[in-house]
Wavefront OBJ file of the C-alpha trace (Angstrom):
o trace
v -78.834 -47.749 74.415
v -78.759 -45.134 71.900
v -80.903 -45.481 68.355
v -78.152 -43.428 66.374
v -77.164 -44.624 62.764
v -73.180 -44.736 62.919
v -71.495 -45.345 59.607
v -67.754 -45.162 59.875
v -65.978 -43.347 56.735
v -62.284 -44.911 56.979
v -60.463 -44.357 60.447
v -61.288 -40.979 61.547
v -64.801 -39.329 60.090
v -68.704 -40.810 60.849
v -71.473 -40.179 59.076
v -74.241 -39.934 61.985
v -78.074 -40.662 60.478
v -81.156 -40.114 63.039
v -83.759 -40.359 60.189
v -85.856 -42.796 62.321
v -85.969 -40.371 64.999
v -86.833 -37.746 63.346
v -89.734 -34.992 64.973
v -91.663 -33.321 62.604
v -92.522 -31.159 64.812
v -88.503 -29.820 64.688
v -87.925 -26.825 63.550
v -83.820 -27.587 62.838
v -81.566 -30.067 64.744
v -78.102 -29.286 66.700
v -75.217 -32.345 67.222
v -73.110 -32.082 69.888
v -69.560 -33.765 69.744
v -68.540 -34.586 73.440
v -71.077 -32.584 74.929
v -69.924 -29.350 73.003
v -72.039 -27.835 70.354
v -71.033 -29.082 66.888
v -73.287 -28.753 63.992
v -77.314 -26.924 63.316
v -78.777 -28.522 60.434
v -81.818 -27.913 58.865
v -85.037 -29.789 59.254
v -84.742 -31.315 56.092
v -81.514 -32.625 57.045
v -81.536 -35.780 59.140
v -77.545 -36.873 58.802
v -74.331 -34.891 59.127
v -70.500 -36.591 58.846
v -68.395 -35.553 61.548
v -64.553 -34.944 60.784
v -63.411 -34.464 64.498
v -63.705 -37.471 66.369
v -60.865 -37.315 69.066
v -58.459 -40.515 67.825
v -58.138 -42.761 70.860
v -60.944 -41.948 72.748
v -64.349 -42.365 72.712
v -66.264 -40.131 71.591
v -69.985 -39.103 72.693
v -72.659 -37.952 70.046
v -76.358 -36.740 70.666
v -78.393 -35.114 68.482
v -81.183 -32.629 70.126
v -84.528 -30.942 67.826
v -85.120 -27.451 68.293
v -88.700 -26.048 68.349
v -90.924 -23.364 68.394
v -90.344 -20.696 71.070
v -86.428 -21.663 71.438
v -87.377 -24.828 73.472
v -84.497 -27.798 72.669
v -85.091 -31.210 73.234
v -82.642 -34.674 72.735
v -84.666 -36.879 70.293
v -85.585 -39.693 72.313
v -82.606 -42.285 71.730
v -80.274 -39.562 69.932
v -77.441 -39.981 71.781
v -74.477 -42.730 71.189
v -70.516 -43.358 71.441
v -68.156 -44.050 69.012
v -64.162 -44.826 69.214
v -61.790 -42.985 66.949
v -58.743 -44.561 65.517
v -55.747 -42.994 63.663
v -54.117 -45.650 60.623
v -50.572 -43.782 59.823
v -50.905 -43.201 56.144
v -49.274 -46.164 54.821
v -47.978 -49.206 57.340
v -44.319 -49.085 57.878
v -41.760 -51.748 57.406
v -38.635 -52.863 58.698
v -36.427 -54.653 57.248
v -33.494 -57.130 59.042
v -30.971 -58.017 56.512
v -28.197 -60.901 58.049
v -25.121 -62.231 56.239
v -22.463 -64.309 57.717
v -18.702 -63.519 56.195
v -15.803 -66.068 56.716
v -12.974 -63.947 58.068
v -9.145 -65.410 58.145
v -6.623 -64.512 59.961
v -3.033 -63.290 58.485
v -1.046 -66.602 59.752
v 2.293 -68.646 58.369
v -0.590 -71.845 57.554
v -3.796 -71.510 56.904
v -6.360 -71.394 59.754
v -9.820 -72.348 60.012
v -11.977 -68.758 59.123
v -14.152 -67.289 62.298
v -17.714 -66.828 61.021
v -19.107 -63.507 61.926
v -22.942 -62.644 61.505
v -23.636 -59.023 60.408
v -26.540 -57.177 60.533
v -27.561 -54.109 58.169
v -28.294 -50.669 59.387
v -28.898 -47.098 58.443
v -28.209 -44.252 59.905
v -31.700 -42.027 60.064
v -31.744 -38.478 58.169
v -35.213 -37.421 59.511
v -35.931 -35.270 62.450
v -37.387 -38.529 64.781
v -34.595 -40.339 65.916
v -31.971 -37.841 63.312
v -28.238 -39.291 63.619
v -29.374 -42.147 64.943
v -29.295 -46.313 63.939
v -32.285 -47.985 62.944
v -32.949 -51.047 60.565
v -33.529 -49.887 56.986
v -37.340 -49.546 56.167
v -40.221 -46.653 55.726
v -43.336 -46.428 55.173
v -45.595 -48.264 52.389
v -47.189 -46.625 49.723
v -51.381 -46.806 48.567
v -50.063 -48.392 45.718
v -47.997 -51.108 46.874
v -47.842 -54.400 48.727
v -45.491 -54.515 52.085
v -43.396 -56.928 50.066
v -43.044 -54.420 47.176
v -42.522 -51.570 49.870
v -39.876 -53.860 52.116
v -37.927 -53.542 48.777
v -38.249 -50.600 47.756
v -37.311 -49.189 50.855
v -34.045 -51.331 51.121
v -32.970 -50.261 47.641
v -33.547 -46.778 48.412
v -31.801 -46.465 51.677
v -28.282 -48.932 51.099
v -28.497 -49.034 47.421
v -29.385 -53.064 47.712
v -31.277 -54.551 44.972
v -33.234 -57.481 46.435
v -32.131 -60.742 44.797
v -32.695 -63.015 47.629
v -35.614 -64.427 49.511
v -37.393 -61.725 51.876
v -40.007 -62.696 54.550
v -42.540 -61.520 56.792
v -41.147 -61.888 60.704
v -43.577 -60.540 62.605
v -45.778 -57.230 63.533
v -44.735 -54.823 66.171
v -46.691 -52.708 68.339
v -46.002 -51.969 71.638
v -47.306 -49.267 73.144
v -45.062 -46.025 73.011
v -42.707 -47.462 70.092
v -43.018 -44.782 68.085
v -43.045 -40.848 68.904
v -44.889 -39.879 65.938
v -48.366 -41.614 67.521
v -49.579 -44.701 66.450
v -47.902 -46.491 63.884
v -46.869 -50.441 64.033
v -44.655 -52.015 61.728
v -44.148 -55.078 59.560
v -40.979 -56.509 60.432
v -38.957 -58.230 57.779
v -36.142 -61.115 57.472
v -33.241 -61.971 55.418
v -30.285 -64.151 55.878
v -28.349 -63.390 52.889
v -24.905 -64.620 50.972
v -21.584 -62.589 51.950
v -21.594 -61.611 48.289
v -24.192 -59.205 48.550
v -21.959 -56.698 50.843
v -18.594 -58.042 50.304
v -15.748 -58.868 47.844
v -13.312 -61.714 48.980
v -10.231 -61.347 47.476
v -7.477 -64.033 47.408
v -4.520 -62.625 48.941
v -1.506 -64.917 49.950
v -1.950 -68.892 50.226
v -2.909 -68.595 54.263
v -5.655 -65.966 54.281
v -8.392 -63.970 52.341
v -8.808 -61.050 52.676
v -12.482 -59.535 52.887
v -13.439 -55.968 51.334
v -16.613 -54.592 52.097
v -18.430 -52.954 49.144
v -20.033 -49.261 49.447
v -23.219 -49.136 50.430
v -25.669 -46.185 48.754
v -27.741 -44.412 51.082
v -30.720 -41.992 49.746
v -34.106 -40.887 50.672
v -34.123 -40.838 54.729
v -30.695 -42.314 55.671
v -27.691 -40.469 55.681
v -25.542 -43.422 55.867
v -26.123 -47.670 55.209
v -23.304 -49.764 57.206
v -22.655 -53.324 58.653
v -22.149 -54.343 62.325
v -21.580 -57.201 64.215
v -24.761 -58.449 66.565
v -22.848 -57.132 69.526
v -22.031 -54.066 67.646
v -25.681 -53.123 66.769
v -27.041 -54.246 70.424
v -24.728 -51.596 71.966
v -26.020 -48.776 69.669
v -29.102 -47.835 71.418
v -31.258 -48.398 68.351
v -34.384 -45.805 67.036
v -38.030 -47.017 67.910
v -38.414 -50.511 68.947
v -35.134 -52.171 66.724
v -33.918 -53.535 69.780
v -36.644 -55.416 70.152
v -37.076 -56.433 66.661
v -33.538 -57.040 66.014
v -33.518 -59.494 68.684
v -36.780 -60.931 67.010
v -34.805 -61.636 63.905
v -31.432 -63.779 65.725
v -33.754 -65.659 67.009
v -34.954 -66.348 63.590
v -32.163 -66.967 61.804
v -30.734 -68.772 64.820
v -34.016 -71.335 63.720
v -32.982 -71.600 59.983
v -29.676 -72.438 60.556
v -30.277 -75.327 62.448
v -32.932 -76.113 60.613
v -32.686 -75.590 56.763
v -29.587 -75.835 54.648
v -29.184 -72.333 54.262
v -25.438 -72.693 55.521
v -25.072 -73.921 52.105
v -24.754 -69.991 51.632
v -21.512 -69.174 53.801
v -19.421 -71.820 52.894
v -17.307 -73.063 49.731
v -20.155 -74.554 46.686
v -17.351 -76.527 45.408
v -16.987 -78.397 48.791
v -17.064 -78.025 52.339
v -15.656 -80.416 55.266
v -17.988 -81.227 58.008
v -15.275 -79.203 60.390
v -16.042 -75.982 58.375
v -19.792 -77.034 58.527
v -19.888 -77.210 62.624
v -17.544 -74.935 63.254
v -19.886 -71.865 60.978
v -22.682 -73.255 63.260
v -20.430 -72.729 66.428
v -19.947 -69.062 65.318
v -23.587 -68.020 64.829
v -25.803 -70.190 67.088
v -24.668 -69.976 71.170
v -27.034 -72.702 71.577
v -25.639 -75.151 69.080
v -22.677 -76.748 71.850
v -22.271 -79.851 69.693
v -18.867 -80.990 69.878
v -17.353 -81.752 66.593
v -16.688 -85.592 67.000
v -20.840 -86.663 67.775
v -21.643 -83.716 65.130
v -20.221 -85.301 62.252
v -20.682 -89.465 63.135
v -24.745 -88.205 63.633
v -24.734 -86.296 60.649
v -24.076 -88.878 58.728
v -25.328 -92.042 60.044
v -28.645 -90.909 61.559
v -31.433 -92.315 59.317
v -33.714 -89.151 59.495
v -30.630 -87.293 57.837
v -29.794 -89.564 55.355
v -29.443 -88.052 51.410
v -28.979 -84.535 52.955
v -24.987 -84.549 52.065
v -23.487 -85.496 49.325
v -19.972 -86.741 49.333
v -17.580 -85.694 47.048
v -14.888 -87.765 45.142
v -12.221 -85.302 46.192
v -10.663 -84.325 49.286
v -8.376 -81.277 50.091
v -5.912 -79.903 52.482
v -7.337 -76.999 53.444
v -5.861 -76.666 56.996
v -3.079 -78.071 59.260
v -3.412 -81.672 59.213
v -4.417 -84.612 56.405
v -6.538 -84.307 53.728
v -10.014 -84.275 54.775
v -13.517 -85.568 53.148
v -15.281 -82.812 51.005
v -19.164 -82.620 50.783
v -22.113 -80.420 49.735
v -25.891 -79.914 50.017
v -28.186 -81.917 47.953
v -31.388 -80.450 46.373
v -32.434 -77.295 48.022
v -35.856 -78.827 48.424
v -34.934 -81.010 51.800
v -35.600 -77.215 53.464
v -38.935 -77.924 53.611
v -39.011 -81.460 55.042
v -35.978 -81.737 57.525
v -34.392 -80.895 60.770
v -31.547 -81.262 60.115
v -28.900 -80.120 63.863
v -31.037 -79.204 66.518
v -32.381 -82.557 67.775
v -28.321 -84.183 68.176
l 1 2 3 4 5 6 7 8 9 10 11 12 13 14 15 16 17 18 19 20 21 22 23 24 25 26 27 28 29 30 31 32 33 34 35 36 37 38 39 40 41 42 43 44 45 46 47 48 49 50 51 52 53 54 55 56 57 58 59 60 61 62 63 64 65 66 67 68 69 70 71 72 73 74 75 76 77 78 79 80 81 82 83 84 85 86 87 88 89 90 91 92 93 94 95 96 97 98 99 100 101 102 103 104 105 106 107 108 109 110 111 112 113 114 115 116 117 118 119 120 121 122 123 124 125 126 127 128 129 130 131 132 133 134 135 136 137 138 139 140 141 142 143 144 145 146 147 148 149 150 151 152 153 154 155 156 157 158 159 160 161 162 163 164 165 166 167 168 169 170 171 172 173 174 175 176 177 178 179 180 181 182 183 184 185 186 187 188 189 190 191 192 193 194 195 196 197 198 199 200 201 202 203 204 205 206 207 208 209 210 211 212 213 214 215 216 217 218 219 220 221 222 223 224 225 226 227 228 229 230 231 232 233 234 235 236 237 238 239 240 241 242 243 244 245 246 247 248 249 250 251 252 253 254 255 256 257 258 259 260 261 262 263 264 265 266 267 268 269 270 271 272 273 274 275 276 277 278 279 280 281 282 283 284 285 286 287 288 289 290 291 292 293 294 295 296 297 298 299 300 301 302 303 304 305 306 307 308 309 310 311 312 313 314 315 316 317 318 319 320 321 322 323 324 325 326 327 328 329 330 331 332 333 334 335 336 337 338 339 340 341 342 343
């Protein structure tokens, strides 16, 4: 086993000492990087930093005296490995921004909306992956937390100014997922209200119509846009977004059924229980409830009790009577209940 001092200066560079094997007897001393010459020092010198460690392998260092007469020797114990690793020069991000938007059909009465789930992309402006869709995100800064960067980078390329909740989902890195070398990301996850990309405007008495808003992309995206989930899956998506799209349904799959963060995509003055299990029918396959055992267990299971809160109103929304209006109470049963997926 080698007796070589090793002192690693950030990723790349190591500062190699051999002061305690030092020969006095050494005229000057010669390092050799993977069996190649690399360095002569001086006798006085007993440490050198080597800048060119070969990232991903590793690398082989031995440090031989030179004497009189031209005779070279390897100090007994000079000789050691080290592996080399490359950190990109900040950690990327990328960011997975959901909505759901109630869309109505142009009909004679008024019809129950579908729910559609959107996802946000960009389309990229730089040379890896140019043209192409990829989730919005970039690379963070020295000076900045991933939160601060997950931001940043979403205001920057759609023209979004976070005002919703944004959290961590998970870190990628699979082998090969980026071009550029080694770089894994910091996923990110948001499931956010249809206000943030839309305006809903009140058309005739049997539909709404929906308006997207313009989205402003800068920096490295030439373009911001929303898609359906079978839109964005059929895109062929830069790096690894398949992967981490598919990440994020599953996600948000988990907080709808188990947080009231429906609360977002339907009406705050009121909501029946068919609007409430039919926006869960939209955006979670596995939710196959029917509608009748949905809404006797929502209300009369004990573990659920104090989650709704029934309204002294009801309203004729669609064909038939007039039906029982309800909404969320406190925000803070999130944290303590699960609220559809055990029915």
């Amino acid at each position: 086993m080698g007796k070589l001092r090793m002192e690693r200066l950030l990723t790349k560079p190591v500062r190699v000492n051999w002061a305690e094997l030092a020969d006095a007897n050494a005229l000057s001393y010669e390092v050799y990087l993977n069996g190649e010459f690399y360095k002569s020092l001086s006798s006085n010198h007993t440490s050198c930093i080597i800048d060119d460690l070969v990232v991903g392998s590793e690398n082989n260092i031995a440090v031989y005296g030179q004497y009189p007469g031209g005779e070279k020797r390897l100090l007994p114990g000079a000789v050691d490995s080290i592996w080399a690793f490359h950190t990109p020069d900040g950690l990327p991000v990328d960011i997975c921004v959901f909505t759901v938007i109630p869309e109505f059909e142009c009909k004679k009465r008024p019809h129950m909306p579908i729910f559609k789930t959107y996802i946000l992309l960009i389309r990229r402006k730089d040379e890896t992956y140019g043209g192409g869709w990829a989730l919005p995100g970039g690379f963070s800064k020295m000076d900045e937390t991933l939160d601060a960067a997950a931001e940043r980078e979403l205001k920057e390329e759609t023209g979004i100014v976070k005002d919703f909740q944004l959290d961590q989902l998970k870190t990628f890195y699979n082998e090969g997922r980026d071009p550029r070398g080694w770089i894994p990301s910091v996923a990110y996850f948001a499931l956010v209200r249809p206000e943030v990309f839309v305006t809903v405007q009140n058309g005739t008495d049997v539909f709404r119509e929906v308006v997207f808003k313009d989205l402003e992309a800068s920096t490295d995206a030439m373009e911001a846009k929303l898609f359906t989930l079978d839109e964005a899956l059929e895109l062929g998506l830069a790096f690894d977004h398949e992967d981490i799209l598919r990440c994020a349904i599953k996600r948000m799959h988990t907080e709808l059924l188990t947080t009231t963060i429906a609360r977002q995509f339907l009406d705050e003055t009121g909501f029946t229980l068919r609007e409430l299990h039919r926006l869960l029918r939209d955006t979670v396959p596995e939710f196959q409830v029917d509608e009748t055992n949905f809404s006797k267990k929502l209300l009369s299971t004990k573990g659920r009790q104090g989650l709704l809160e029934v309204l002294n109103k009801k309203e004729q929304r669609y064909a038939g009577p007039k039906t029982q209006l309800y909404q969320f109470r406190d925000e803070e049963l999130e944290l303590s209940l699960s609220i559809y997926n055990s029915f």
